[in-house]
N, C-alpha and C positions, 0 to 999 in steps of 0.2 A: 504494500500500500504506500504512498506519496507520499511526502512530507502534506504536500498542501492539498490531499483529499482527507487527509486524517486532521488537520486545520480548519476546513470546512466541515466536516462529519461533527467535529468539539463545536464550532457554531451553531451550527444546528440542534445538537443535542442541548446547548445550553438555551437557543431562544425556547426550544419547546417546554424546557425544565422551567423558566420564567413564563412563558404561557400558561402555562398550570396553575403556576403560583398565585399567579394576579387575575386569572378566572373567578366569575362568580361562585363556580361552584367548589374552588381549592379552598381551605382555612390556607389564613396564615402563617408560613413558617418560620420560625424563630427559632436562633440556634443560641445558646446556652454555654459559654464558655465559662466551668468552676471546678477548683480543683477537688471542693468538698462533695465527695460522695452524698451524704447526705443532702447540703441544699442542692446538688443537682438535682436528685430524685423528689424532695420538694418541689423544686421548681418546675421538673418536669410534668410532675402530679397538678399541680396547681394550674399551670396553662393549658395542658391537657382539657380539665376536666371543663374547661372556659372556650374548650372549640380551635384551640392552635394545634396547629401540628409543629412538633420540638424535634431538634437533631441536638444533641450534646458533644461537647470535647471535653476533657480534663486540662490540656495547659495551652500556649499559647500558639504551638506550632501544629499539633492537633486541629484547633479552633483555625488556624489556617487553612491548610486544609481542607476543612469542614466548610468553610464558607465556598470556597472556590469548585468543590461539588455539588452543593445543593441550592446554593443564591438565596437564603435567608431574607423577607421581608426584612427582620429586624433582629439585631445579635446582641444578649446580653453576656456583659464582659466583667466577670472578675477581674481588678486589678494586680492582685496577691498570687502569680501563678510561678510553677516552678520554670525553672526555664525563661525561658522568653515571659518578661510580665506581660503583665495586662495592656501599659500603657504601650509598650513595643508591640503588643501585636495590633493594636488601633493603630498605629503610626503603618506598620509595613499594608494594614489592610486600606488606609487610606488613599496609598499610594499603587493599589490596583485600581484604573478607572472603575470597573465595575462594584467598585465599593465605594465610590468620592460621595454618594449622597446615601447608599443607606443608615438609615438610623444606629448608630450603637449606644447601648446604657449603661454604663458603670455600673455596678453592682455588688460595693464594696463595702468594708469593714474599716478603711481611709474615709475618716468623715468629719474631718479641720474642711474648712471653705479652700485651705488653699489644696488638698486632696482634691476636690472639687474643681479649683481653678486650673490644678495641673490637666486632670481628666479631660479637662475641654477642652487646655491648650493641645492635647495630645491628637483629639481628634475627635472624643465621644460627643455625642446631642443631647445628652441627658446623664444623670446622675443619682443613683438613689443610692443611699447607706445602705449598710446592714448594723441591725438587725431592721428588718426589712416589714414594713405592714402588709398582707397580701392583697387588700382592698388597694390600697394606695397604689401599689407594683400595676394591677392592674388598671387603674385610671390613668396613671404614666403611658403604659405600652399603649394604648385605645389614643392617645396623643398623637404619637409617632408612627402608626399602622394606620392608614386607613382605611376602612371596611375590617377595621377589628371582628371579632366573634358579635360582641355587643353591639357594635353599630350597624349589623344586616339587618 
């Protein structure tokens, strides 16, 4: 096979994977970058049960990755990861066009303003602490996804 048939075949494969996504009839997907076992499985639990569909990573090069397979409506991002932190992997995702406007949220246990101010300078659109409200988590994401679960 070609370089540039198998270049084309990744194009294709990728518009139809964003077709999907942004149909009326795909939920949301949202990818979930944390190293904590547990609030992954939280969080996977929790936007599940609210009509997203969730892909997970554990650290930062994983959540690379991850995005570059599946095109994530919206990625929330631990900043505390091993490896490649948080803020590094928002900066290298930034710097894929096809990442320059998706939403990312911080989703951290960094929770000084200037935690905060770093986050944004880095790249994220948003910012929530941990320990986390799960009402709130979700009035945040319904912000930056439109046609949220709740807003069909």
């Amino acid at each position: 096979m070609s370089a540039i048939f198998e270049a084309e075949t990744n194009v294709e494969a990728k518009d139809t994977i964003l077709q999907a996504q942004t149909g009326s009839a795909s939920p949301t997907l949202i990818l979930i970058v944390e190293d904590s076992d547990d609030i992954r499985a939280l969080l996977s639990e929790l936007l599940e049960d609210e009509g997203y569909r969730v892909v997970t990573a554990s650290n930062g090069e994983d959540g690379l990755k991850a995005a570059q397979v599946h095109y994530p409506q919206l990625i929330l991002m631990d900043l505390s990861l091993p490896g490649m932190d948080g803020w590094e992997t928002v900066r290298n995702l930034r710097r894929l066009p096809d990442f320059a406007q998706t939403p990312i949220v911080a989703l951290t246990a960094h929770a000084t303003k200037r935690d905060e101010e770093r986050a944004l300078a880095a790249g994220c659109t948003g910012y929530i602490s941990k320990p986390f409200d799960a009402d709130r988590l979700l009035t945040e994401l319904q912000a930056f996804v439109p046609g949220s679960p709740d807003q069909n």
